[in-house]
C-alpha positions, -999 to +999 in steps of 0.1 A: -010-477+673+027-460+673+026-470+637-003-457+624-003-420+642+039-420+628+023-428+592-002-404+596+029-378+608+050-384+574+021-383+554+015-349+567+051-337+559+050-348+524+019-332+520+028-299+537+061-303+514+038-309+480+015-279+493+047-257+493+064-265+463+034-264+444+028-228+460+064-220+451+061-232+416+027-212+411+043-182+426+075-185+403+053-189+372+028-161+383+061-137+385+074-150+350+040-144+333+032-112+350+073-103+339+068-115+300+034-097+299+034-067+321+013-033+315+038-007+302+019+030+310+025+056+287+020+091+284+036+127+270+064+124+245+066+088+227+088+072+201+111+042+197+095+006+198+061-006+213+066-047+210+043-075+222+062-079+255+054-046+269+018-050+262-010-038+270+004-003+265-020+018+289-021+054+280-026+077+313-025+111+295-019+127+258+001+114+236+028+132+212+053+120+187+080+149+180+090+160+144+120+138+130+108+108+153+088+076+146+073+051+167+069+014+156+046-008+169+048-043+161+021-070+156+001-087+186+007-048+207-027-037+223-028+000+231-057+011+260-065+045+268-079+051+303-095+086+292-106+105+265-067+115+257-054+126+220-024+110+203-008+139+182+016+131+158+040+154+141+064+123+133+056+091+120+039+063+132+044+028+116+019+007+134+024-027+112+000-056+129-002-095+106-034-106+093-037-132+127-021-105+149-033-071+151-029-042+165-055-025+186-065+003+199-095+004+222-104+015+255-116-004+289-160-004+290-181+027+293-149+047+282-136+069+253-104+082+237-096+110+217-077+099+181-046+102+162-042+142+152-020+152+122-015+185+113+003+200+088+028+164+091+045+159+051+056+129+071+036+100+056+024+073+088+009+036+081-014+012+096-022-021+087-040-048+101-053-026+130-086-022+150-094+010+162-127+010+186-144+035+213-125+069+200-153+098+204-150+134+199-186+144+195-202+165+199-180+190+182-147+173+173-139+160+137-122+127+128-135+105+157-098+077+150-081+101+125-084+138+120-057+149+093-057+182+082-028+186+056-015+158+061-008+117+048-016+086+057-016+049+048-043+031+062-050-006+051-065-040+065-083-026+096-112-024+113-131+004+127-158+001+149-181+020+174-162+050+168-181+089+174-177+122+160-190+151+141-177+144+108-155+110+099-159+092+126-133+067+115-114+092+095-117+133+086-091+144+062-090+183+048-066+186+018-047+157+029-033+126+009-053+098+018-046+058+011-074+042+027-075+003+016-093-031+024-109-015+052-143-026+073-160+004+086-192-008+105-211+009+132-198+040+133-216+076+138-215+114+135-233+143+141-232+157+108-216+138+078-194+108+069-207+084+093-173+066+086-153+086+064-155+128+055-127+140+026-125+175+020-101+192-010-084+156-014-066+159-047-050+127-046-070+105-019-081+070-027-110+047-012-102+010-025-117-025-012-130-012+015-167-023+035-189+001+049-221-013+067-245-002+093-228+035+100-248+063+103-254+104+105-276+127+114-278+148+082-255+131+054-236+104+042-242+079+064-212+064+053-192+085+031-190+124+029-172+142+000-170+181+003-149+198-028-134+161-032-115+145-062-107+115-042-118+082-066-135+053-046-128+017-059-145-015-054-157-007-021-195-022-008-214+001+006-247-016+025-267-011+054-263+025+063-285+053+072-300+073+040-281+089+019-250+064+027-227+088+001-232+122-005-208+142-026-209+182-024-198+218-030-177+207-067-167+171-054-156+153-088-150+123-066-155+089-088-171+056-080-162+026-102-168-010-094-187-006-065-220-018-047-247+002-029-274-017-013-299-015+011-292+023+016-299+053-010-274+068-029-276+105-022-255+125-047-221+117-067-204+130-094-197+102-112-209+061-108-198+036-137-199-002-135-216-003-098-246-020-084-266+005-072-298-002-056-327+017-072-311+023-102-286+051-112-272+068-149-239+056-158-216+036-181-222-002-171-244+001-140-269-023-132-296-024-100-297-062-091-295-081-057-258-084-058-263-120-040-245-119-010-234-148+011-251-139+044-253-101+047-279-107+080-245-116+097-220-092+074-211-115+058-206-099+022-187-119-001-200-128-035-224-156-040-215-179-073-251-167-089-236-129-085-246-101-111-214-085-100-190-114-108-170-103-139-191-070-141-165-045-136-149-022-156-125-042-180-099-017-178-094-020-139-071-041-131-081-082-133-093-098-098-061-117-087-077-145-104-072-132-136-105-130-142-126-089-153-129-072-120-159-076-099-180-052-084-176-049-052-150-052-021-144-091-025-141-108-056-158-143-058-129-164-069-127-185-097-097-210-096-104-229-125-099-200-151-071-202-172-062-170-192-053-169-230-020-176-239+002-141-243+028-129-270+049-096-267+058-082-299+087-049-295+105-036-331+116+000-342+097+005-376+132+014-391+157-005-372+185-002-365+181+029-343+209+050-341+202+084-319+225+108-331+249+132-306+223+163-311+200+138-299+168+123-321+137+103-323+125+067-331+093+052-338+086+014-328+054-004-325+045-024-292+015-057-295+004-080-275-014-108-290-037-137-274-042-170-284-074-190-294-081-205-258-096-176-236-094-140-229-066-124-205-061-095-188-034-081-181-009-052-177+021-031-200+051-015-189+087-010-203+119-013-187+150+006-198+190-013-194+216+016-197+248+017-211+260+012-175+238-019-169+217+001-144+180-005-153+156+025-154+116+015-151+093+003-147+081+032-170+053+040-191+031+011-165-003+006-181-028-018-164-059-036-165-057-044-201-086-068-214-078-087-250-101-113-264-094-146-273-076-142-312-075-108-305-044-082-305-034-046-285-007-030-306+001+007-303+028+027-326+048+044-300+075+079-304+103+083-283+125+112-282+159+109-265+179+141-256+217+154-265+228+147-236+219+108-228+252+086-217+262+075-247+263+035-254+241+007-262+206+005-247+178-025-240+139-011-244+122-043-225+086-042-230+069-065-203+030-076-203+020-099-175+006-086-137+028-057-125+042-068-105+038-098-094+048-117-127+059-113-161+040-135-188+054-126-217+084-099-232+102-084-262+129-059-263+149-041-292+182-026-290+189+013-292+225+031-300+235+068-284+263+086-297+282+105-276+271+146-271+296+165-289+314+202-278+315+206-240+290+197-212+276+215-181+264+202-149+225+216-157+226+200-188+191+176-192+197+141-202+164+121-209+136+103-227+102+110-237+078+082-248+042+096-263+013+076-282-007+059-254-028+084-241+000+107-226+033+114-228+059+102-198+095+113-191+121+091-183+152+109-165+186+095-181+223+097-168+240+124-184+276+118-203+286+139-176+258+141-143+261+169-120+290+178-134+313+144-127+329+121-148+307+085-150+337+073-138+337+084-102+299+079-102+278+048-081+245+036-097+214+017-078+183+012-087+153-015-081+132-033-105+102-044-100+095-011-075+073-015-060+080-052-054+065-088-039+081-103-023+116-102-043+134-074-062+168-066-083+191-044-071+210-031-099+244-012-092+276-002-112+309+008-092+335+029-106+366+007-096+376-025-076+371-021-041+354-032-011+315-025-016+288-029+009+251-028+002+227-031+031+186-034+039+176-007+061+139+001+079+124+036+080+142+030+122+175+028+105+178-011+119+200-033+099+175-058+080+201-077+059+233-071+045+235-086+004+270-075+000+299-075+019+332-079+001+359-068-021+343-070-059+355-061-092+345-020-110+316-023-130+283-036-135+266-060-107+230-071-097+215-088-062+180-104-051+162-088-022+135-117-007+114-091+018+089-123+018+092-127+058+089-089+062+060-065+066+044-043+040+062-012+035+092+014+034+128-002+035+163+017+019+187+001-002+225+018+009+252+009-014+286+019+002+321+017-024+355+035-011+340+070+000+306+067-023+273+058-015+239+055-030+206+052-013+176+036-031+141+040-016+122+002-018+081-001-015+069-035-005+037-043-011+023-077-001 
């Protein structure tokens, strides 16, 4: 009996002992987790860093970034706003999610904030891969997510949703500078107009790949709302929204190419080529057929392989990424099994060689491209110039969405006019076709000679090129024999090429002298991203890769540092 009631004791203790370190071990891990993910609350002032570990960020009042600052927040970071506060920014805000971790901006249920404000901000701010949900400021507020008025923004890969206001409810811009790209707007609503997006005296504004479905307004544009606009809207569907989804007024000039409105009127616009518009509508390469979507009951609006829209487009937009004539519409259907016509760059001066003289002169040289017997190809043009110095200028004179039929050539006779004042030397005219600027697919280049200026130069003195005979004329800024007023010799060089770039770029730079060079990655936060050079090297002419390949889209400096020189180079990456 002893035996069994002291069993019956010990088994107590090792389960009371089990019970505790099981408490213990719960407890620990409850303090860990709550640690790695705890609520950071925010209000007033802001800038710095928002990462993942301090989220949820919970905004308890107003938000302002200050002039000169910037706040990043990085992928995975969800922002909630308790109230209907604002988020003014007179700096810059880089909020950079990943395609499987966004960003987000929402609220808790049954509650509302107030938007991102930008007011007379030159500062240019980006989003990507963000969802922005719940923001209200109806009945009388514009720009329910984004009210800019004179001001820029870069706004790509996101969502809005469920968003509220009198105009714009996802965005209201008033002479402001606009990149709104591969966007969803769906469900959105305003009082008056632009049940997702209002523009107003946007010179320079664009509306590319984006989806607007099921928003609405109680007067006009149900999705779109020009007023005095010039902004052009590419490849963007437009289905589903209250009548008339666009409207365009009071001397808009806005364009529409390449797009597809269905199941929703039109309204008014100045100007609709190469669109599937339902009911019909004048205009170069328009046609009113179901465009075949994959499931549109569930928004699902992708192209079906029986699509009137597939290979529709204008062929002078740029080719769908399969190389195929773009589509009509925000996604292309892909078709991997297309394989363009083979390409040939022809380059030559029409009285070679080409000696520019020291009062400066002009050449003329003719520039083909010709395509071989096995299919068409589309593609794009541009020219890149090697100095003297072996700093590259370009790329220059970029013209894009080419279409050229099987057998078929594009040649153009080109002038170019190069000033007194050029540095003096032997220069490279690369001419490039291929897709800028992801790849090169074929090239040709000629070689030009620059005497030297004679008499005596000034520091104002102009040195550059001018290339005219396809459809404009473009300027290309040259070194001088003697910029700003210093001898080349004391002078660094950098430069970029492809810039804008994916993923990889060439820094070219010259130094004057041996010496111990440096030439460092920065971000827009002035945080070190990579450091190419290091070392003592020899004077003269150099080049390095730059792989941004496990970085975000965006901003990033080039600083080249040689004795008590430096040189910054500005680098766009666009993935």
């Amino acid at each position: 009996m002893y035996y069994i009631e002291r069993q019956l004791t010990l088994s107590e203790e090792v389960i009371m002992k089990v019970t505790m370190t099981l408490f213990i071990v719960g407890l620990l891990g409850f303090v860990l987790t709550s640690s790695a993910f705890a609520d950071t609350n925010v209000s007033g002032t802001v800038s710095g860093l928002w990462d993942a570990a301090g989220s949820p960020y919970i905004v308890q009042g107003d938000l302002f970034v200050p002039a000169d600052s910037v706040l990043i927040i990085e992928p995975g970071v969800t922002v909630i706003f308790e109230d209907n506060y604002e988020f003014e920014v007179n700096g810059i805000v880089e909020a950079i999610g990943a395609e499987e971790d966004s960003i987000y901006f929402t609220t808790d249920p049954g509650i509302t904030w107030g938007g991102f404000i930008y007011q007379d901000n030159a500062d240019t701010s980006s989003f990507t891969y963000c969802l922005f949900e719940n923001a209200d400021t109806s009945p009388s507020g514009y720009g329910g997510v984004f009210y800019l008025y004179q001001s820029n923004a870069i706004v790509e890969h996101s969502t809005f949703q469920h968003n509220e206001a009198n105009r714009g409810a996802a965005m209201y811009s008033l002479w402001g500078h606009v990149q709104f790209r591969y966007n969803v707007c769906w469900d959105n609503q305003v009082d008056i107009g632009g049940g997702a997006i209002n523009f107003g005296n946007d010179e320079n504004s664009v509306v590319e790949y984006c989806v607007f479905h099921d928003n609405s307004s109680g007067l006009n544009g149900g999705a779109i709302y020009f007023w005095d606009d010039h902004c052009q809207v590419l490849n963007c569907t437009v289905v589903q929204n209250s009548s008339p989804a666009v409207l365009s007024s009071n001397g808009s000039t806005s364009s529409f190419v390449n797009c597809i409105f269905w199941d929703n009127t039109m309204g008014s616009v100045y100007s609709a080529t190469y669109s599937d518009i339902g009911g019909g509508w004048p205009g170069i390469g328009n046609i009113n057929e179901d465009p075949q979507f994959v499931d549109p009951d569930n928004d699902d609006f992708h192209l079906l392989a029986n699509s009137p829209c597939i290979d529709a487009g204008n062929p002078g937009s740029p080719a769908d990424p399969d190389g195929t004539i773009a589509d009509m519409g925000a996604y292309y259907f892909d078709q991997p099994g297309f394989v363009p016509g083979n390409l040939t760059m022809y380059a030559e001066p029409l009285n070679p060689p080409v000696v520019i003289p020291p009062e400066g002169g002009s050449f003329d040289f003719v520039a083909a491209v010709t395509c071989d017997l096995t299919n068409y190809a589309v593609f794009d043009v541009w020219a890149e110039i090697i100095l003297p110095n072996g700093q590259s200028v370009g790329p220059k004179f970029l013209r894009e969405g080419n279409l050229i039929s099987a057998g078929d050539s594009l040649s153009r006779e080109l002038d170019v006019y190069v000033s007194p004042f050029a540095m003096p030397g032997t220069y490279e005219y690369w001419w490039y076709a291929g897709d800028y600027p992801d790849s090169i697919y074929t090239s040709a280049y000629f070689i030009v000679e620059k005497e030297a200026p004679s008499g005596s130069l000034s520091a104002d003195q102009d040195a550059y090129a001018l290339i005219s005979g396809w459809d404009q004329t473009e300027r290309i800024e040259l070194p001088s024999a003697k910029p700003n007023g210093v001898d080349i010799e004391n002078s660094l060089y950098l430069s970029s090429s492809p810039n804008p770039f994916n993923p990889v770029t060439s820094l070219s730079f010259t130094i004057p002298v041996a010496g111990h060079t440096k030439l460092t990655i920065y971000n827009l936060a002035g945080q070190v991203i990579t450091t190419l050079l290091n070392r003592e090297i020899e004077g003269g002419s150099h080049r390095m890769s730059f792989d941004g390949s496990h970085l975000a889209s965006g901003i990033y400096l080039a600083l080249l540092e040689s004795g008590q020189l430096h040189q910054v180079e500005r680098l766009l990456l666009i993935k």
